[in-house]
KEDOVEX-265307 format. One line per field, with one value per residue (C-alpha): residue number from 1; residue in one letter; x, y, z negated. Coordinates in pm, 1 decimal. Each point is the difference from the previous one (the first is absolute). Layout:
BEGIN
i = NUM,... $
aa = A,... $
u = X,... $
v = Y,... $
w = Z,... $
END
This chain:
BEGIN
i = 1,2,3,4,5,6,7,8,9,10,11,12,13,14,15,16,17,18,19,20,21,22,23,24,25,26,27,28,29,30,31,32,33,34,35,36,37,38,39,40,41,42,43,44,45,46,47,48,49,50,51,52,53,54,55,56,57,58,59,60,61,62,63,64,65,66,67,68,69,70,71,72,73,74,75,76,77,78,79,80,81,82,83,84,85,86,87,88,89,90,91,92,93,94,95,96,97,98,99,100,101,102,103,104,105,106,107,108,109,110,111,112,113,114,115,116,117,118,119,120,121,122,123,124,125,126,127,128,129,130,131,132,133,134,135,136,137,138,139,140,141,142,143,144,145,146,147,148,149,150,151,152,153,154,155,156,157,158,159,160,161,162,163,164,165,166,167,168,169,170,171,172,173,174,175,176,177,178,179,180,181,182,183,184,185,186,187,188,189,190,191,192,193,194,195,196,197,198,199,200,201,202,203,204,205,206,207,208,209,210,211,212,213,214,215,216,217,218,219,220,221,222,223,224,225,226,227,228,229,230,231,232,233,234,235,236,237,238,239,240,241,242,243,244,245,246,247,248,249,250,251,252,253,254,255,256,257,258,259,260,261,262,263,264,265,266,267,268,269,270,271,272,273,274,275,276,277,278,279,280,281,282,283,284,285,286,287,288,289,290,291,292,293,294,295,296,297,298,299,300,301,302,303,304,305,306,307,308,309,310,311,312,313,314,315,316,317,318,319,320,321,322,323,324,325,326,327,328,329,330,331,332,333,334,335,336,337,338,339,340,341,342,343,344,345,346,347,348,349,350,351,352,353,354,355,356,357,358,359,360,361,362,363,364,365,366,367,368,369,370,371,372,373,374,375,376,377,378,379,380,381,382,383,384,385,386,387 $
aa = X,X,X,X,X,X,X,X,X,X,X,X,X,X,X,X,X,X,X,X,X,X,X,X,X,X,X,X,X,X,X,X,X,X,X,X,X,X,X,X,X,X,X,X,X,X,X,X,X,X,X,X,X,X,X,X,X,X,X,X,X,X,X,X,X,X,X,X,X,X,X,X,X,X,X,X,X,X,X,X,X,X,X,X,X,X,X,X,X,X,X,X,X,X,X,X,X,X,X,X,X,X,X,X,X,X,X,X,X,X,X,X,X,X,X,X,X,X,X,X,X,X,X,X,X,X,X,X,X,X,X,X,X,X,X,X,X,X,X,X,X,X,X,X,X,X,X,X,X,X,X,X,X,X,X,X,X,X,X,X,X,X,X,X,X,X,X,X,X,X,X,X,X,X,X,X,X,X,X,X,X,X,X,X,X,X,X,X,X,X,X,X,X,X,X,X,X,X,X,X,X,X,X,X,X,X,X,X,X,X,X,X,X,X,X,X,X,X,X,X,X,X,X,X,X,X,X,X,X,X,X,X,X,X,X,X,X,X,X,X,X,X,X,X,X,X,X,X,X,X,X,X,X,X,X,X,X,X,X,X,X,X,X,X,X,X,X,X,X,X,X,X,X,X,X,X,X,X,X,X,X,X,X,X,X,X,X,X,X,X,X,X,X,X,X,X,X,X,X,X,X,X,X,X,X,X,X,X,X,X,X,X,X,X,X,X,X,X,X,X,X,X,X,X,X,X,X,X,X,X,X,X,X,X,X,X,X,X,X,X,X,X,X,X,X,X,X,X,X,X,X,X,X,X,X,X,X,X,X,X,X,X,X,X,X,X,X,X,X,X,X,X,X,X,X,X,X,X,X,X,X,X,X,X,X,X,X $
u = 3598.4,-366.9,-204.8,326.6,135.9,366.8,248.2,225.1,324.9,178.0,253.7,157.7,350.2,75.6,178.9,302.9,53.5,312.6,-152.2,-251.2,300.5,159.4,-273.6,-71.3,330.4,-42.9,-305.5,148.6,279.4,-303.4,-149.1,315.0,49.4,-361.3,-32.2,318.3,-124.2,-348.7,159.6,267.7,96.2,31.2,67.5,123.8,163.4,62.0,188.3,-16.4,188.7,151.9,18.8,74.1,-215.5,123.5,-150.4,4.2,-198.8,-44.6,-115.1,-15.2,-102.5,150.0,351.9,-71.1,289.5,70.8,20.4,-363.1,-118.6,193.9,-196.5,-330.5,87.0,49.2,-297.5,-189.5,149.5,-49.5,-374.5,-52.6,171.8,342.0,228.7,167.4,343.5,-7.8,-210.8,-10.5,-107.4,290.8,277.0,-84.1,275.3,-198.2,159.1,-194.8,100.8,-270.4,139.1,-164.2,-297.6,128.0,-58.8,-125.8,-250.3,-81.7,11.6,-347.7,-180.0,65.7,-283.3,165.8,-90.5,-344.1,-37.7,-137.5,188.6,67.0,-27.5,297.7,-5.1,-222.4,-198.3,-356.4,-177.8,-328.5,-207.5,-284.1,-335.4,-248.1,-279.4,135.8,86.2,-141.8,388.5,-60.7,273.4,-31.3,-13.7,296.6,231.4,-168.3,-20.4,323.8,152.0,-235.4,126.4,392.7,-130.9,-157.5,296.4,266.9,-251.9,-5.7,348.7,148.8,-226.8,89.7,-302.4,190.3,259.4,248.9,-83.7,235.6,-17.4,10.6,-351.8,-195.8,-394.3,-198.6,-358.0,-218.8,-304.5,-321.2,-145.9,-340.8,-135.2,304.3,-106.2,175.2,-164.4,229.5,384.2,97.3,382.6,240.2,364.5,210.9,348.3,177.4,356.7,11.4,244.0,169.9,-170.0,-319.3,-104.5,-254.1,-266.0,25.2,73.8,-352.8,-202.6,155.0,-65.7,-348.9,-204.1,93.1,-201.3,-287.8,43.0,57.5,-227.2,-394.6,-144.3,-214.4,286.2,161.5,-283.0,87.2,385.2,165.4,300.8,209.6,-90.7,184.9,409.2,176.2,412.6,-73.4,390.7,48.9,206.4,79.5,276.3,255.1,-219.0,13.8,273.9,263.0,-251.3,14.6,54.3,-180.1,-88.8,-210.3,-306.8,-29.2,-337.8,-219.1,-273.2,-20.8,-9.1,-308.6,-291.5,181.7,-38.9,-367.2,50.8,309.1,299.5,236.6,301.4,133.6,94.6,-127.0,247.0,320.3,-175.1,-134.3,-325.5,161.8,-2.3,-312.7,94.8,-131.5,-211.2,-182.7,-46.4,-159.4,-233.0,-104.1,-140.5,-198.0,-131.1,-157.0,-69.6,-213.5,-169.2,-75.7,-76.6,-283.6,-200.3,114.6,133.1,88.3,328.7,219.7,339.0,213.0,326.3,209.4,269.0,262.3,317.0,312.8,31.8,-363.1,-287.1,-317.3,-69.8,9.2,-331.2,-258.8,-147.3,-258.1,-172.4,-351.3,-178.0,-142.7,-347.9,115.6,148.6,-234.6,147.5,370.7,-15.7,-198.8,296.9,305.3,-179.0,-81.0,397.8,82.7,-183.8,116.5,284.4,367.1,164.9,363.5,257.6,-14.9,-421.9,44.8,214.6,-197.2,-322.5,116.8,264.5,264.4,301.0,-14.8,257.0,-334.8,169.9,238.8,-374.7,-119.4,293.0,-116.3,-388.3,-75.0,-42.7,-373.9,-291.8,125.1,-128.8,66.7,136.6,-25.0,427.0,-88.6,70.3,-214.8,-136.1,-89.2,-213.2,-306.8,-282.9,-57.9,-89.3,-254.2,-293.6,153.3,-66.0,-366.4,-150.3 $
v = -10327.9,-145.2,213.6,102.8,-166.8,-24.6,-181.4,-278.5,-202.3,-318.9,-174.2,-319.3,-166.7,-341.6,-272.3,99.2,387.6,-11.8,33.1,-294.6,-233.9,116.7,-87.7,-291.8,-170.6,157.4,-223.8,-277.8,-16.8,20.2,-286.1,-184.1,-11.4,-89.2,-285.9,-153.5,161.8,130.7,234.8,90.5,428.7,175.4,393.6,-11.6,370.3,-35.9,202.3,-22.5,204.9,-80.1,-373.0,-5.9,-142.5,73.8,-158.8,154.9,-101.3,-182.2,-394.8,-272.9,-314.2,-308.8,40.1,9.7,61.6,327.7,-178.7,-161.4,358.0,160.3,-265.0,86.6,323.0,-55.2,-189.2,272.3,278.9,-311.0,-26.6,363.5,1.3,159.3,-129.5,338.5,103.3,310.7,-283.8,-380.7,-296.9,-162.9,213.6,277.2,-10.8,-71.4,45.5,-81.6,140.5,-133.5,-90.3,-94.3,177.2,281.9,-166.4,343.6,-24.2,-367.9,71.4,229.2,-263.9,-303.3,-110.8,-106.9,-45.6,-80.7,386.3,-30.1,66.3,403.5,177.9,-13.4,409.7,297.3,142.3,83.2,-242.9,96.0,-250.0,125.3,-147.2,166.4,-97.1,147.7,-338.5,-331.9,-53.8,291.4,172.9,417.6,-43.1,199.9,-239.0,-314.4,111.6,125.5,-320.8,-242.9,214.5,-133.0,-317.0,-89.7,167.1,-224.6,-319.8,34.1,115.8,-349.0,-235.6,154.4,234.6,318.0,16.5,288.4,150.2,-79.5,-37.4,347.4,187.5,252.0,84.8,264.9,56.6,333.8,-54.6,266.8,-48.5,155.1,-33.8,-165.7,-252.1,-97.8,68.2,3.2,-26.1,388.3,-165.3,-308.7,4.2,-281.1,8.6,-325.6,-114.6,-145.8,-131.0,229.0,-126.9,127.4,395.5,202.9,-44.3,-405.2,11.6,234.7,-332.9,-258.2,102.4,239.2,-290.5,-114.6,292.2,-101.5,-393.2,149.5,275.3,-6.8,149.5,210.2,215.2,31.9,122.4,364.0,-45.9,117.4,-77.8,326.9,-130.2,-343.6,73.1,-279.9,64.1,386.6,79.3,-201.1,-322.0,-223.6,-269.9,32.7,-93.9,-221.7,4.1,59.9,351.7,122.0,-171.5,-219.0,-19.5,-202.6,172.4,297.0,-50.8,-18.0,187.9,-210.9,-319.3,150.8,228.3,233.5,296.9,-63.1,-61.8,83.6,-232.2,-58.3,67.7,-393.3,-158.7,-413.2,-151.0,-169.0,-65.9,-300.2,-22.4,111.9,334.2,178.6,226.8,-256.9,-232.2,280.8,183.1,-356.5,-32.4,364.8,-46.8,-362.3,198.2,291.4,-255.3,-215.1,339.1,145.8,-428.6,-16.2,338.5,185.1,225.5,99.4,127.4,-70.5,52.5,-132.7,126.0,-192.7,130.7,-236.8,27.6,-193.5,-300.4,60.8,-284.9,221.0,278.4,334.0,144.7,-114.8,273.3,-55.4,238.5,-128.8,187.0,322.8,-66.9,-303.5,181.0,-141.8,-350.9,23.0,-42.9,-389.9,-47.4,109.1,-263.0,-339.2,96.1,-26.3,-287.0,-209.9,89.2,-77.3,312.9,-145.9,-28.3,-405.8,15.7,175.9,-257.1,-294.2,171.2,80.9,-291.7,183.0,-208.5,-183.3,124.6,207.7,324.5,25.1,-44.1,346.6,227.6,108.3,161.9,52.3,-174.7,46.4,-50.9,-326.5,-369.1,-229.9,-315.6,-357.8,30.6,260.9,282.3,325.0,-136.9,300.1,106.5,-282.1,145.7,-366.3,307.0,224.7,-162.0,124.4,316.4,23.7,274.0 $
w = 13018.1,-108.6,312.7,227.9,307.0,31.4,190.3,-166.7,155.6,-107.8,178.0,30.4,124.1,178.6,-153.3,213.5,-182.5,-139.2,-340.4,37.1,131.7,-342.7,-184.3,166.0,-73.6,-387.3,2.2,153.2,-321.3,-185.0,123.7,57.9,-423.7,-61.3,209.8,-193.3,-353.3,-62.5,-287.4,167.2,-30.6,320.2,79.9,382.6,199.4,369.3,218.2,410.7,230.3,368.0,-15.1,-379.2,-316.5,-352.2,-315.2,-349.5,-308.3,-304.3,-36.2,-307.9,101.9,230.0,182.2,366.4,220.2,172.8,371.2,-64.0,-125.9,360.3,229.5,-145.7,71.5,377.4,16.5,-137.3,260.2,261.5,-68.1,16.7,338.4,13.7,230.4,100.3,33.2,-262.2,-227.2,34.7,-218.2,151.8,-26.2,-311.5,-263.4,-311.3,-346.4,-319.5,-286.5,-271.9,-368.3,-314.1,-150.6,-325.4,-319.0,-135.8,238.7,-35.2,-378.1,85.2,169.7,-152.8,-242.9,-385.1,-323.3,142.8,121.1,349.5,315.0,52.6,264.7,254.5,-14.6,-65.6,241.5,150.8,278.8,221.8,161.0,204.1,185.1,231.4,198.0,364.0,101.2,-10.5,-213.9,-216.7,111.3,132.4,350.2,129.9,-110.4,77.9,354.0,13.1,-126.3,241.2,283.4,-93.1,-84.1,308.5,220.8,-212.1,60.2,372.4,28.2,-176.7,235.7,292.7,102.1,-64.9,224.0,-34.3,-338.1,-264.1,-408.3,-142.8,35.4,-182.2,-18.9,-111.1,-44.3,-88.5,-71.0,-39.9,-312.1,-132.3,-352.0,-51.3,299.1,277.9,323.2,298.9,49.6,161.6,55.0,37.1,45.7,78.1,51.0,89.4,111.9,372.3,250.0,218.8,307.8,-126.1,41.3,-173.8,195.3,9.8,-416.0,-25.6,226.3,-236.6,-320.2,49.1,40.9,-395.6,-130.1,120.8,-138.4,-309.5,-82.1,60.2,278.8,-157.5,-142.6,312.8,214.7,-29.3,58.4,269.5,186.7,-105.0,-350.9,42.5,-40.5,104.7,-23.6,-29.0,-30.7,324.1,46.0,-302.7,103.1,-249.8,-352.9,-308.0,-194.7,279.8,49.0,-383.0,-371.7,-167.3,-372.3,-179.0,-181.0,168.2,159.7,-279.1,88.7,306.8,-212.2,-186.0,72.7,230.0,-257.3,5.8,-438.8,-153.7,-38.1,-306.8,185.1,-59.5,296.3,11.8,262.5,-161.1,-336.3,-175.9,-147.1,-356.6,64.7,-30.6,273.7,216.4,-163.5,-192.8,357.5,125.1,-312.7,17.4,339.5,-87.7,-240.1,173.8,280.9,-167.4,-200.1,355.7,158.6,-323.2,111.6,-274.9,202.9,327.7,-122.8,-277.8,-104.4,-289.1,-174.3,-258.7,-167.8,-144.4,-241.3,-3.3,-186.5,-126.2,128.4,23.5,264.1,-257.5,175.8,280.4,186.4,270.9,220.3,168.1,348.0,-99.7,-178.9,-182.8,-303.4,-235.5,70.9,-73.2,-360.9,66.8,309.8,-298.6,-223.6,243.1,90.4,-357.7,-108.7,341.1,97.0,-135.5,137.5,-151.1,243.6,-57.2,20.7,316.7,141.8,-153.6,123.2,384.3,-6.5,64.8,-0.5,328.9,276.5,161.5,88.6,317.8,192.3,-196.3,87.6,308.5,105.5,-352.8,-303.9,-32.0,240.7,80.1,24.0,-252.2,20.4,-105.4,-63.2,-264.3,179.4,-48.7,-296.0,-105.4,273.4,-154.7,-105.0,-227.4,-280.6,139.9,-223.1,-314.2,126.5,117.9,-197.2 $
END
């Protein structure tokens, strides 16, 4: 694709899908055992349907009692914004069903006999950085995700009348010389009130493209181009409209198929299982490779084995033309980075209650903050890596 132009699509989906509330509240037990235990073991499932939340999963750590875990949980669907009949933070029937972590399992992890820490499970992780925006993220996602973003802002202080929690986005995007050089479509579909019709729904939410995409790529599109509710009215939506489960938008929570994706989900998960923090790592990697000028691309695969403490291979794949400079990227990684499950989390400090804010509008491309969130979006490495 070195000298062709071609057309490329990612999409996005508001905090209100019924998959992002799952994951969401899978986060939130996350959190909820961290901020009592810092090692505690978490693997969260969630399940939403019409005004129903079920909980599944695994946990080791402190006791905390199933009506505080069932309150967070309606805060969570309360802060998102559902106050519906077919789905309400006040009324949903919520049954959690979480029990103690196997022992088989825990047997895997647990460092002994002074053997370091194993991997939670096997598996392979991608992290990816590019220079299309000032994040080093590919572009069709980041738009598509700043388009929700903004919507969700303005709908919870007031300045978005009528539109309601569950929304989706979509940007394609002309590239050339593998380049992005104009958006050629957006889509948004978003739930609204009844008392609004097509027409009003296309004047609310049209203006959010433009506050989140530079002009300059949306000089050539047209009107015909922009599809706002294309199917027609969306009242009925979140989980009341279709089921919920938690994981099932990975793609969304990464690169939006712009570099390939393990196939583990992050949401629900504590920081012991590489799944995750091996996905987080992967990406501060290849984001402070592409930050230093190495390259203005770079992506990074691990591969990991249960119960064992170092990745089993580190592949990583620079822009085109930068070859010659993977073998001196393989070795700074090597001689500077503890790639063990327990290095990861020391390095990133991982076991802080960071992760209900990352389950919805992506896990990378973000800000981050002085509460230790996005920790792995710092580019405190990039140095190491000037060539």
């Amino acid at each position: 694709m070195t000298n062709s132009s071609y057309l490329f699509t990612s999409e996005s989906v508001s905090e209100g899908h019924p998959d992002k509330v799952c994951d969401r509240i899978s986060d939130m037990v996350v959190d909820s055992y961290l901020s009592k235990d810092p090692f505690s073991r978490v693997a969260c499932e969630t399940l939403t349907t019409t005004n129903k939340v079920v909980l599944a999963g695994e946990t080791r750590g402190p006791k905390i009692d199933k009506e505080e875990i069932v309150n967070k949980v309606r805060d969570c669907i309360k802060n998102i914004g559902y106050d519906q009949t077919g789905f309400s933070w006040k009324t949903a029937n919520v049954e959690t069903f979480l029990h103690e972590q196997s022992k088989d399992i825990a047997m895997g992890v647990d460092s002994k006999d002074n053997k370091d820490e194993g991997a939670g499970d096997q598996g392979i992780m991608f992290g990816y950085a590019c220079k299309e925006t000032e994040d080093l993220m590919p572009a069709p996602i980041y738009f598509s995700h700043k388009i929700l973003r903004l919507m969700a802002h303005d709908r919870k202080n007031g300045n978005l009348k009528g539109i309601e929690p569950d929304s989706k986005s979509q940007v394609t995007m002309l590239y050339e010389k593998n380049v992005p050089v104009k958006v050629t479509s957006v889509v948004i579909s978003t739930q609204h009130s009844k008392d609004l019709n097509q027409d009003q729904v296309r004047e609310l939410v049209t203006p959010y493209i433009k506050k989140s995409i530079p002009q300059n790529y949306l000089d050539s599109l047209k009107n015909d181009e922009i599809y706002i509710n294309p199917t027609g009215q969306f009242i009925i939506g979140g989980p009341d409209g279709d089921t919920g489960l938690t994981g099932r938008k990975i793609i969304v929570d990464t690169y939006g198929g712009a570099a390939p994706h393990g196939g583990g989900a992050f949401s629900g998960k504590d920081p012991t299982k590489v799944d995750r923090s091996a996905a987080y790592v992967s990406r501060y990697l290849a984001k402070n490779i592409v930050s230093s000028g190495a390259s203005d691309k770079c992506l990074i695969q691990l591969a990991y084995a249960i119960g064992v403490s170092k990745p089993l291979s580190i592949f990583v794949k620079l822009a085109d033309g930068d070859e010659a400079k993977v073998e001196k990227i393989k070795k700074i990684i090597n001689d500077n980075f503890d790639l063990s499950p327990r290095g990861i989390r020391e390095m990133l400090n991982l076991n802080k209650p960071i992760y209900e804010i990352t389950s919805a509008y992506g896990h990378f491309g973000r800000k981050p903050t002085n509460k230790g969130e996005f920790s792995w979006e710092k580019t405190d490495k990039q140095d190491l890596f000037k060539l």
